[in-house]
GULUM-236521 format. One record per residue: x, y, z of N, C-alpha, C, O in turn; residue number from 0. Coordinates in pm, 1 decimal. Each point is the difference from the previous one (the first is absolute). Layout:
N
nxx, nyy, nzz, caxx, cayy, cazz, cxx, cyy, czz, oxx, oyy, ozz, drenlum
X, Y, Z, X, Y, Z, X, Y, Z, X, Y, Z, NUM
...
This chain:
110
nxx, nyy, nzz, caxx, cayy, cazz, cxx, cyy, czz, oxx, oyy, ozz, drenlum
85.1, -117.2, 0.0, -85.1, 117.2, 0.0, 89.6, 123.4, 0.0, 64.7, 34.1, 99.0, 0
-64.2, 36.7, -225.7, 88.9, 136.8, -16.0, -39.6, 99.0, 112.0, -27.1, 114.7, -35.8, 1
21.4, -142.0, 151.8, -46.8, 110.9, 108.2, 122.6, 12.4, 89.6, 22.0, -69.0, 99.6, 2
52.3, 163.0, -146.9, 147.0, 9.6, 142.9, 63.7, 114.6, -105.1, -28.1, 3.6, -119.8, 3
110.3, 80.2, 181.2, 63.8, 103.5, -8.6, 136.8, 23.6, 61.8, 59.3, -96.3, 48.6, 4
-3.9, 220.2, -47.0, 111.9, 58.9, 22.6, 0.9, 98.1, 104.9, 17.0, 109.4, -53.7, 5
-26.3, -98.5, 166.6, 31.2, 152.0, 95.9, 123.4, 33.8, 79.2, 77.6, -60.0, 74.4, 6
-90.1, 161.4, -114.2, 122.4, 99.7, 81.1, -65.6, 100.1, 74.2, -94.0, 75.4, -25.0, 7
180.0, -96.5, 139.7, -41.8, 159.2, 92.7, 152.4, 27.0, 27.9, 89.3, -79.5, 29.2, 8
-86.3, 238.5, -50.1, 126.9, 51.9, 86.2, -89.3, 15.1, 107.7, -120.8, 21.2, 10.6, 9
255.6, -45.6, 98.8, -43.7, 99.4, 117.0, 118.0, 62.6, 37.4, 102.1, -67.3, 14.4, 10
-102.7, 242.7, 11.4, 90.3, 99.0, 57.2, -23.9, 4.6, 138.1, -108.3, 34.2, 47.5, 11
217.2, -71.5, 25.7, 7.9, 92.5, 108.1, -155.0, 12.7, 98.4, -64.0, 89.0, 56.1, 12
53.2, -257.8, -80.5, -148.9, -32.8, 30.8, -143.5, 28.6, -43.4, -110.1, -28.6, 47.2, 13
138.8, 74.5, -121.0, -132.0, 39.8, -73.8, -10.5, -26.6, -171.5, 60.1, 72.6, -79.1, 14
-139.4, -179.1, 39.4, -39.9, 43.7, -122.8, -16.0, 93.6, -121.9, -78.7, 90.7, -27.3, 15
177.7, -144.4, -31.7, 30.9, 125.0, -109.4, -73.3, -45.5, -130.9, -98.3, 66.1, -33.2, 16
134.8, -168.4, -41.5, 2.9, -77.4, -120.7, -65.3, -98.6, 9.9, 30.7, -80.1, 88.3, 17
-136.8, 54.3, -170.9, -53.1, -172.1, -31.9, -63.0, -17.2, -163.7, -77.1, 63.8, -71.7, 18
145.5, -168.4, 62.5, -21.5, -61.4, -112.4, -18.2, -140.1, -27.7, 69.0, -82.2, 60.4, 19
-185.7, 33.1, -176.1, -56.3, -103.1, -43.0, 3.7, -39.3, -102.0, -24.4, 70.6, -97.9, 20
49.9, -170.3, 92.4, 5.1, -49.2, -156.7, -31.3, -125.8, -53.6, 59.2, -107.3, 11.6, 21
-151.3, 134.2, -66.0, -126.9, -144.7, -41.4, 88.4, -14.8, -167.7, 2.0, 98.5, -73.8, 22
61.9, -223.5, 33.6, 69.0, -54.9, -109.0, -87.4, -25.6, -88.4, 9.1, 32.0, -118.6, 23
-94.1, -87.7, 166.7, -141.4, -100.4, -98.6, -63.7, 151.3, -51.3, -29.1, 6.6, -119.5, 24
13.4, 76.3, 177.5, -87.8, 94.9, -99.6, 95.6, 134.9, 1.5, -45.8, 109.5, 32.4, 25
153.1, -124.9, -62.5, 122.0, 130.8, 2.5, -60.6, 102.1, 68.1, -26.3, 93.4, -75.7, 26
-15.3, -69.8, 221.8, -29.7, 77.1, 63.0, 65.7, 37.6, 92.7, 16.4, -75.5, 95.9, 27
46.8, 219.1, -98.8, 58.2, 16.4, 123.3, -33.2, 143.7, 66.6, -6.5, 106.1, -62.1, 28
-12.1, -123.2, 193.1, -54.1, 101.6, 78.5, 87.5, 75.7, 77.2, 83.6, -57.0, 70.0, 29
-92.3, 180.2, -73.8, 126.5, 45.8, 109.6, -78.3, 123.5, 74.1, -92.5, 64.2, -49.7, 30
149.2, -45.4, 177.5, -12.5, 132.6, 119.5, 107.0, 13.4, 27.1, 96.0, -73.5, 23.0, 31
-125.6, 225.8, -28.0, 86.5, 46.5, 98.5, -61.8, 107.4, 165.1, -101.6, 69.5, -4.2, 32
149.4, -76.6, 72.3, -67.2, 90.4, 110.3, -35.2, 114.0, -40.0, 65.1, 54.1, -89.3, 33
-192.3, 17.8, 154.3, -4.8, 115.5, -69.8, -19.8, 16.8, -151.7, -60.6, 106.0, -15.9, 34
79.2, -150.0, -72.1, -31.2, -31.4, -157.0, -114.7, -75.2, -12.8, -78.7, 57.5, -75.1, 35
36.2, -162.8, 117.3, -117.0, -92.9, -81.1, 49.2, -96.7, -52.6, 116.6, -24.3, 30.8, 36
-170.3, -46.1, -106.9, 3.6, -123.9, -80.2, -36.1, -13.8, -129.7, -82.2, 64.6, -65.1, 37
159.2, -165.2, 30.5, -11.7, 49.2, -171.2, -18.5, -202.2, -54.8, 52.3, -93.0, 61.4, 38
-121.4, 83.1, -161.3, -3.2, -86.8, -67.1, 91.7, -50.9, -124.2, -15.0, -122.0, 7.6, 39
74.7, 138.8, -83.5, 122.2, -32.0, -143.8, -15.6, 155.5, -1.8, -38.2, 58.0, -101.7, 40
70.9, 11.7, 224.7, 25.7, 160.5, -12.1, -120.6, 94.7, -18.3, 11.3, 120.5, -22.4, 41
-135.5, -191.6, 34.9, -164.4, 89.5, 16.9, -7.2, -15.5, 120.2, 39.4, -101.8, 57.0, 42
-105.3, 228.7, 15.4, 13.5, 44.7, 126.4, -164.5, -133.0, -1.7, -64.4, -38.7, -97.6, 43
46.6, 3.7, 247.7, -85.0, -72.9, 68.1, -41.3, 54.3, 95.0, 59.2, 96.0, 49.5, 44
-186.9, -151.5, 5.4, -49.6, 25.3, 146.8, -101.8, -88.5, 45.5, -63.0, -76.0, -73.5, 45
46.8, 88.9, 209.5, -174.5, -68.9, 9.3, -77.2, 67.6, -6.6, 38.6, 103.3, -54.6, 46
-175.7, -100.5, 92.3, -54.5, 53.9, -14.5, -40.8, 45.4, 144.1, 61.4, -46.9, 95.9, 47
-182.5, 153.9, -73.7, -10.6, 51.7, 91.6, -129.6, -32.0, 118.4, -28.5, 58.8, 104.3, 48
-28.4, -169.2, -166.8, -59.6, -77.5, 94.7, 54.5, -45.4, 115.7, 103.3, -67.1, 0.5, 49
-184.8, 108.5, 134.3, 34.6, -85.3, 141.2, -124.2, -66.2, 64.4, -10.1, 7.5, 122.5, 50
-96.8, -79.4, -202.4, -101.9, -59.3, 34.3, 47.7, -167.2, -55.0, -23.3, -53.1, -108.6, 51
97.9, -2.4, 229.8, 56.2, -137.4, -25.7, -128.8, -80.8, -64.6, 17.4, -68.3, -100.8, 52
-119.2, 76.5, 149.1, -108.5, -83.6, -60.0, -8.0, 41.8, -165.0, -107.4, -30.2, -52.0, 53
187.3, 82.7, -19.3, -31.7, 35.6, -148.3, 148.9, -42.4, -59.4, 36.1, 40.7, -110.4, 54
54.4, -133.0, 199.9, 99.2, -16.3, -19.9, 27.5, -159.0, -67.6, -57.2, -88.1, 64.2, 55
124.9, 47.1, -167.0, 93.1, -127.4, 24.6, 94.9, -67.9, 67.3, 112.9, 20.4, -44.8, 56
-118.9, -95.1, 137.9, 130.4, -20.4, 100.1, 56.0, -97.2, -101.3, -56.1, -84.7, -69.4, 57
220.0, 131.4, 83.6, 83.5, -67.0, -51.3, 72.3, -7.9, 76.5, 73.0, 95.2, 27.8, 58
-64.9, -242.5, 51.0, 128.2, -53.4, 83.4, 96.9, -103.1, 66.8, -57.5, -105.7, 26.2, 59
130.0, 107.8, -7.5, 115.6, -161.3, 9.2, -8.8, -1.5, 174.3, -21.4, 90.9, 80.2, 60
44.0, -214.7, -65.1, 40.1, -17.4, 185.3, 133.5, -13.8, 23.9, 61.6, -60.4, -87.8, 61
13.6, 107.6, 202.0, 128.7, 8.8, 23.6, 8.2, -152.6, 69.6, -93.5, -61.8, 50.8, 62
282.5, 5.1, -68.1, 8.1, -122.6, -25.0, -24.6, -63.0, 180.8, -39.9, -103.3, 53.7, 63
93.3, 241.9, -10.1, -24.0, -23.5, 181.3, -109.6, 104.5, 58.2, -44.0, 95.7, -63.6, 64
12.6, -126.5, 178.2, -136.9, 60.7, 70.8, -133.0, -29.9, -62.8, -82.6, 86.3, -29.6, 65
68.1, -219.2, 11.1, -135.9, -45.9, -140.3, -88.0, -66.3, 173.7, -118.9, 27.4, 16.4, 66
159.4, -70.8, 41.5, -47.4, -31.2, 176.0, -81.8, 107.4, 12.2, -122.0, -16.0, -5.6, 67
180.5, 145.2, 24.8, 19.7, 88.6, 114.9, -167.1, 72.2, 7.1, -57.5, 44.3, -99.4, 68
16.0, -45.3, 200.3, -111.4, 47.0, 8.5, -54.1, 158.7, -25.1, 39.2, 98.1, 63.1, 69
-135.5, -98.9, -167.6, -54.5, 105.3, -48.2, 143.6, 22.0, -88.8, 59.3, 107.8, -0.7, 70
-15.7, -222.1, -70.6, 90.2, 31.3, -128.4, -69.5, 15.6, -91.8, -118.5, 30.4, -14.0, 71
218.6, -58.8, -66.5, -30.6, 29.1, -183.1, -139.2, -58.0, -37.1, -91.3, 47.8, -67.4, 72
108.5, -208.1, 155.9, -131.0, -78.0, -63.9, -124.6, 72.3, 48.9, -81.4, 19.8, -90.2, 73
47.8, 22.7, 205.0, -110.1, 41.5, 34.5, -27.1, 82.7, -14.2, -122.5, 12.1, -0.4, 74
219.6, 139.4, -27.6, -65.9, 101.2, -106.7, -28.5, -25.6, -134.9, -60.5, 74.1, -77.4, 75
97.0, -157.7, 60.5, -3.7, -82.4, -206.5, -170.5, -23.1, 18.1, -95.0, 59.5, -50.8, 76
102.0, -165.6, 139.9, -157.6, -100.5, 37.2, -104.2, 156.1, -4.5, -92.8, 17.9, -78.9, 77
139.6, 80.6, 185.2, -86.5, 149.2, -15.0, -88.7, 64.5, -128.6, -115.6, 34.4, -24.6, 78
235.4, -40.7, -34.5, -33.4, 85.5, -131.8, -48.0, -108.7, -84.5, -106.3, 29.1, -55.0, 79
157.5, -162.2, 23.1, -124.7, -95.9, -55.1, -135.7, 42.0, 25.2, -74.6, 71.1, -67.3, 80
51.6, -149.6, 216.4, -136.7, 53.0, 95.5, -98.6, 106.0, -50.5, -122.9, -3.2, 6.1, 81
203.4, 98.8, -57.8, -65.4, 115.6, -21.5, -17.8, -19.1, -172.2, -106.2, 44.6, -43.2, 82
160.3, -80.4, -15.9, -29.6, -36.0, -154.1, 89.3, 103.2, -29.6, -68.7, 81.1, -62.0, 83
165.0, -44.2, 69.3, 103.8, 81.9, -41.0, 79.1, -82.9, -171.1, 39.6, -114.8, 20.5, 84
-32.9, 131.9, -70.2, 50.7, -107.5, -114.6, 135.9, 3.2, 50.1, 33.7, 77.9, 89.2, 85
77.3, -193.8, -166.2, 122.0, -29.2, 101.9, 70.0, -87.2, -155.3, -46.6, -100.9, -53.0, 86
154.5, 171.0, 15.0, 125.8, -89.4, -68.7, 65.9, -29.8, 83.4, 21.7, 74.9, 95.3, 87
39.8, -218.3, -109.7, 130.3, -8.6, 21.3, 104.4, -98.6, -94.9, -1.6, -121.4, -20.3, 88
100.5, 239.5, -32.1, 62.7, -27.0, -111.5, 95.7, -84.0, 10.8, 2.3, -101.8, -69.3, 89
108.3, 136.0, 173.1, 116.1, -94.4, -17.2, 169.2, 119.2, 36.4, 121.1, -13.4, 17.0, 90
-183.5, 77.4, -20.5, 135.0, 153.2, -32.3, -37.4, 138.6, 33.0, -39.9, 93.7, -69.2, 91
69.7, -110.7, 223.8, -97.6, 126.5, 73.7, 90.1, 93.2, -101.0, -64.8, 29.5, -100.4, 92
200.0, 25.2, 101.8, 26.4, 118.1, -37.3, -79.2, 75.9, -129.1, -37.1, 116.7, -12.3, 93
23.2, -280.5, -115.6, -94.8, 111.9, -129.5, -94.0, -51.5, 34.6, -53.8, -17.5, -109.4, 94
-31.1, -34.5, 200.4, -122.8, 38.6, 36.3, -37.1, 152.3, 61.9, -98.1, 52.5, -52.6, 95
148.6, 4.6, 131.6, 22.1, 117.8, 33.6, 29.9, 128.2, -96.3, -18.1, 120.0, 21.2, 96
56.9, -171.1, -105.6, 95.6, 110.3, -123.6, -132.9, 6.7, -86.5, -30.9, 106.8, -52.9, 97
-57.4, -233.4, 36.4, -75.1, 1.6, -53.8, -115.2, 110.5, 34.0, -52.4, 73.5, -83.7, 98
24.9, -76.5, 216.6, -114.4, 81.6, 42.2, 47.6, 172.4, -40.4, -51.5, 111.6, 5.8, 99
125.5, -147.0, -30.2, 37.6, 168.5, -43.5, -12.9, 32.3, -111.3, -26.9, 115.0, -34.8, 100
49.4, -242.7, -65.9, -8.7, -8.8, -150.7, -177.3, 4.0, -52.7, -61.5, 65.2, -84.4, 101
26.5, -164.8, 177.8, -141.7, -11.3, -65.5, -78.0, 144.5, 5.9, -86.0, 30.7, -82.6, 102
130.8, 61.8, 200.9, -88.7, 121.8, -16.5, 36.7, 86.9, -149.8, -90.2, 46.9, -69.5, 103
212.3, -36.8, 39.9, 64.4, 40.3, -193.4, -115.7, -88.4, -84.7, -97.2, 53.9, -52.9, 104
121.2, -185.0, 49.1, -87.8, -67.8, -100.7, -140.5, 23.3, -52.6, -52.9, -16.3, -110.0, 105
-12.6, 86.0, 297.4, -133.9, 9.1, -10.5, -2.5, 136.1, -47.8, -97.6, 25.3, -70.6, 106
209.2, 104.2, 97.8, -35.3, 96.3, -75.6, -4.1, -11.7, -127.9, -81.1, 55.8, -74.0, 107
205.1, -159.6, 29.1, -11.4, 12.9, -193.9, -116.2, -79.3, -48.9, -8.2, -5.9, -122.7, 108
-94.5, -63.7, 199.1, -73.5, -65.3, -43.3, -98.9, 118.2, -31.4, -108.2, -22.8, -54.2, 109
């Protein structure tokens, strides 16, 4: 399954400067910088400006430790099911993430 990528983060002097992604299978690569934004093969990106989670897609992976731990990952996951929230899960949190920034571009050129 062509689902996995490439990331880089700098970090300065403790803080996040640089991150970059890079999906091979569909020559996509995403870059930030702090303060700048994000860009797609060099077109600026964003999300969008919705904060009503119920109008949202959850897209998300479980971490390989704390899958036990009470009121973890699983039982906020089980939450937003519960609620009929729709829910991917791809395989490659980083361009899953890169994605949600992309799909709001797509839906403008649509």
């Amino acid at each position: 399954m062509p689902l996995n990528c490439i990331s880089i983060g700098v970090e300065f002097k403790g803080e996040m400067i640089l991150g970059m992604v890079y999906n091979p299978h569909m020559n996509e690569l995403f870059f930030a910088e702090k303060g700048e934004g994000a860009t797609l093969n060099g077109q600026a990106i964003k999300v969008s400006a919705e904060t009503d989670v119920m109008k949202s897609c959850l897209v998300t992976g479980f971490p390989y430790t704390y899958i036990q731990q009470n009121n973890g990952p699983i039982e906020v996951f089980e939450r937003f099911v519960r609620e009929g929230v729709p829910v991917r899960r791809l395989g490659a949190a980083a361009i899953d993430l890169c994605w949600v920034a992309a799909a709001f571009r797509w839906i403008l050129r649509a």
